[in-house]
C-alpha positions as CSV (number, residue, x, y, z in Angstrom):
1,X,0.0,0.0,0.0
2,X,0.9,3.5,-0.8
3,X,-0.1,7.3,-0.3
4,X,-0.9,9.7,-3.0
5,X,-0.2,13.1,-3.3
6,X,-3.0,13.8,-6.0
7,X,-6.8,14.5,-6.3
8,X,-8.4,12.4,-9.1
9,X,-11.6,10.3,-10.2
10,X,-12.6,7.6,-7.8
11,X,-12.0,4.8,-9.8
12,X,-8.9,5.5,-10.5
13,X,-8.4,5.6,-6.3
14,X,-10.4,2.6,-6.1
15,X,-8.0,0.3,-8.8
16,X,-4.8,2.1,-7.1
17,X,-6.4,0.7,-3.4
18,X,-7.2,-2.8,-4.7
19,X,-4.2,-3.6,-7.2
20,X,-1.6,-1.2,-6.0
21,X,-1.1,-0.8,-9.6
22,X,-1.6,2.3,-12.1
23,X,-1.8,1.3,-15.5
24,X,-0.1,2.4,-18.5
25,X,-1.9,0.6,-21.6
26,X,-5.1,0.1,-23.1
27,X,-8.0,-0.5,-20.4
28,X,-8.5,-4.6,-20.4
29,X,-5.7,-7.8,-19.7
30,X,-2.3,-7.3,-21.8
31,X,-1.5,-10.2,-24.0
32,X,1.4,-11.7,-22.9
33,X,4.3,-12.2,-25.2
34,X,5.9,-15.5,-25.4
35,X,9.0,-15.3,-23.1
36,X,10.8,-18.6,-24.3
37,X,11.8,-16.4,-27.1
38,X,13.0,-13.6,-25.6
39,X,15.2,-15.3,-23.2
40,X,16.7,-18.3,-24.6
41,X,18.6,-19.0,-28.3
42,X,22.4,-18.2,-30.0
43,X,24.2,-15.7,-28.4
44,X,25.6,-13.0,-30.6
45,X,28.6,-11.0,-29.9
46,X,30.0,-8.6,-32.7
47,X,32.9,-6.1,-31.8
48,X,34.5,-3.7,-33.6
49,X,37.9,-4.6,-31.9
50,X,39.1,-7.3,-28.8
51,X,41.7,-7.3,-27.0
52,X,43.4,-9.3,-23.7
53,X,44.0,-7.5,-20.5
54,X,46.5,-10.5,-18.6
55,X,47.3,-9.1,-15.8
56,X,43.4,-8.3,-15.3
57,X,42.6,-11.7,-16.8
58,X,40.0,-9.8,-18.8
59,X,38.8,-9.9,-22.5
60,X,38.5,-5.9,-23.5
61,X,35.7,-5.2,-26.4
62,X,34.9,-1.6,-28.5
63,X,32.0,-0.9,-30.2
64,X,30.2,-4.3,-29.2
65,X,26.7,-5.3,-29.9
66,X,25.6,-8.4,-28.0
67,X,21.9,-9.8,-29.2
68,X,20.0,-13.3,-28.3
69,X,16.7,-13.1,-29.1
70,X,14.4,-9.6,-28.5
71,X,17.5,-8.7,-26.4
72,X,20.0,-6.4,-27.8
73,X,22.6,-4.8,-26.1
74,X,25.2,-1.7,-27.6
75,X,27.9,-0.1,-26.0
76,X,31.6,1.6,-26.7
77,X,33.6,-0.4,-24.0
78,X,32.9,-3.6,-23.0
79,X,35.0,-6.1,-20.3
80,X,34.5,-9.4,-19.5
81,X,36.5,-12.6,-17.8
82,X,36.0,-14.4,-20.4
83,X,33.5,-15.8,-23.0
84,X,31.7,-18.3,-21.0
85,X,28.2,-16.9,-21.2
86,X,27.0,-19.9,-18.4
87,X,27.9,-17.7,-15.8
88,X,29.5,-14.3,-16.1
89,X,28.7,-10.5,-15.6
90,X,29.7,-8.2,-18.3
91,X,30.5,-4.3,-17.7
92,X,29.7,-2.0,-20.3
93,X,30.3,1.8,-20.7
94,X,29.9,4.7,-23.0
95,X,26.4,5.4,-24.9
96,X,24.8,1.9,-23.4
97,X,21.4,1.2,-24.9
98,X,19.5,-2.1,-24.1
99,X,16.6,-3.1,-26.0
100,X,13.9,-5.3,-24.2
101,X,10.0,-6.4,-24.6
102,X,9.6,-4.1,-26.6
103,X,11.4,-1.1,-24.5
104,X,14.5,0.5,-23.6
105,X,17.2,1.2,-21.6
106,X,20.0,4.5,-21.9
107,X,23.1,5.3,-19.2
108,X,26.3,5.8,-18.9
109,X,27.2,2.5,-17.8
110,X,25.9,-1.2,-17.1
111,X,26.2,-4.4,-16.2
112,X,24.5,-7.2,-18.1
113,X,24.0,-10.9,-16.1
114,X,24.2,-14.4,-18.1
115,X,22.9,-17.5,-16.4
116,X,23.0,-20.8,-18.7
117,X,23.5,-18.9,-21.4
118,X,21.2,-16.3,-21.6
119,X,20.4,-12.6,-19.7
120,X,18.9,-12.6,-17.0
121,X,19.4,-9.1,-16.1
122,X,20.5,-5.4,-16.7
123,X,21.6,-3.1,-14.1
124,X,22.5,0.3,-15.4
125,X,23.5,3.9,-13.9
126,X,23.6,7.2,-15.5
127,X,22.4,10.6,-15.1
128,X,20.0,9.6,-15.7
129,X,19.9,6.2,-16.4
130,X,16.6,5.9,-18.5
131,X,13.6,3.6,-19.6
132,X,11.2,4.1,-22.9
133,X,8.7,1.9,-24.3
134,X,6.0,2.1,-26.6
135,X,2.5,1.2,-25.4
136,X,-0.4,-0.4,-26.7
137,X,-2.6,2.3,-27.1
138,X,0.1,4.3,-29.1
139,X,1.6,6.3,-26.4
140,X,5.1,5.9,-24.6
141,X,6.1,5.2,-21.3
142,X,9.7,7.2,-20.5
143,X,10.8,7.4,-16.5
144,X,14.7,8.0,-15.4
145,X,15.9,7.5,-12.0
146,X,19.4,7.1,-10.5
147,X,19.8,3.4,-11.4
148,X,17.7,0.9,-12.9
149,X,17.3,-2.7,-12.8
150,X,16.0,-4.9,-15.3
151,X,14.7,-8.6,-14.6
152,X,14.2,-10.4,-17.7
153,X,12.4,-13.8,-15.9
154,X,9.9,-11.3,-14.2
155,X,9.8,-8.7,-16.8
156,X,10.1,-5.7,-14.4
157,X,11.9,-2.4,-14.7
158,X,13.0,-1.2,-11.6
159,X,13.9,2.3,-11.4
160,X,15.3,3.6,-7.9
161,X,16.9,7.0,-6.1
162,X,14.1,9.9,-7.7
163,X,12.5,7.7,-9.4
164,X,10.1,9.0,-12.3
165,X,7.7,7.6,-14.8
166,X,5.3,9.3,-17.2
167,X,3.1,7.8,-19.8
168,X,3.1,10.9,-22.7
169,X,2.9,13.7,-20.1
170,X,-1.0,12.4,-19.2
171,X,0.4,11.0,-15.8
172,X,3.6,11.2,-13.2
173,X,4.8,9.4,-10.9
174,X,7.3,9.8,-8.7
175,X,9.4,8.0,-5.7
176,X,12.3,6.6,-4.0
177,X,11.5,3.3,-6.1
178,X,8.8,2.4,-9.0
179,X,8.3,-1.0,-10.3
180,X,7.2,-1.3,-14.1
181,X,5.9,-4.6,-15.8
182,X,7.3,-4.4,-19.2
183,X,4.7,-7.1,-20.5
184,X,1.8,-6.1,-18.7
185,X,2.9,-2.3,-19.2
186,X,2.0,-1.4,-15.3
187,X,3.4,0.7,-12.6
188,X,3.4,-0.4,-9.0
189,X,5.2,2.5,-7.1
190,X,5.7,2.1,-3.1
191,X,8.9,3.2,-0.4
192,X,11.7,1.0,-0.2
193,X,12.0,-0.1,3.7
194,X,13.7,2.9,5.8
195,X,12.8,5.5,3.4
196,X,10.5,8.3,4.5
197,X,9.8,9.6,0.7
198,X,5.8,9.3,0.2
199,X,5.3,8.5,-3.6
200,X,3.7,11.4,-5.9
201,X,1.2,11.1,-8.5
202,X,-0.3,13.8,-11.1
203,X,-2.8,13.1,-13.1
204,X,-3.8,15.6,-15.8
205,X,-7.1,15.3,-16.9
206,X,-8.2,15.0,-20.4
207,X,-9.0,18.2,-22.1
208,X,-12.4,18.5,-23.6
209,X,-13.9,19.6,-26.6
């Protein structure tokens, strides 16, 4: 459960009360997309150069794009232990973008998770870091925060540290942590534990004819 800082229709209080969820789509269920595709198949890795940092035991990458299914990730620096994409955490800097379900990710830098050889996540950090994605009703979801996190087995964007999420200026929200299902295209915002932030909503309403 949260507390609001804005005044708007009643069922819009009454879905926030019962769900703890503020919607970004189309009214009605979102279709989910098939996830087995987006998470397993060949791994790609394409670099414009490599090289091998021994005393670091570390491979060095430029210019490296890194794609297995929907997943694609870009970025100008890019280090790694080694290929072994069973286990391994690569760190990526310079211009990062990751594109996932349909959305993406910008910062400054990142670090992408493989488990059995696929991703399983993307932590990034920026100033902004920052999350877009196009919804099913033809707007756009953007929000920005400190540092993100992206679960690819739960499809959630975490965004945390001023959190803020807008769907085409219509609403805001704003706090120390917001949770966004990427497949469902939902926002469940709350306080992480010890924080005294209250979350903040705005809610334009419609103009009219």
């Amino acid at each position: 459960m949260f507390r609001t800082h804005a005044s708007y229709p009643l069922h819009v209080i009454a879905s926030i009360l019962t769900i703890g969820m503020l919607s970004f789509g189309s009214p009605g269920s979102v279709a989910r997309e098939e996830q087995s595709s987006a998470q397993s198949g060949d791994i790609t890795l394409d670099a414009a150069s490599s090289e091998v940092d021994y005393r670091a035991n570390a491979l060095l990458f430029r210019d490296i794009i890194i794609t297995q299914g929907k997943v694609r990730v870009v970025a100008q620096r890019a280090r790694s232990t080694g290929l072994d994409f069973d286990d391994s955490t690569w760190t990526l800097s310079g211009a990062v973008r990751i594109d996932v379900d349909g959305g993406t990710l910008t910062s400054d830098e990142a670090a992408v998770t493989f488990e059995k050889n696929r991703i399983v996540s993307a932590s990034i950090r920026g100033k902004p870091a920052e999350f877009s994605q196009q919804l099913k009703d033809g707007g756009r979801a953007r929000g920005r925060a400190g540092s993100i996190l992206y679960d690819m087995t739960a499809s959630t964007v975490t965004l945390r540290e001023e959190a803020w999420l807008s769907d085409n200026g219509r609403s805001e929200i704003r706090g120390d942590q917001l949770v966004y299902n990427v497949r469902e295209q939902r926002v469940q915002a709350g306080k992480p534990a010890g924080s005294e932030e209250r979350v903040r909503i705005i809610i334009r309403p419609r103009s009219t004819p």
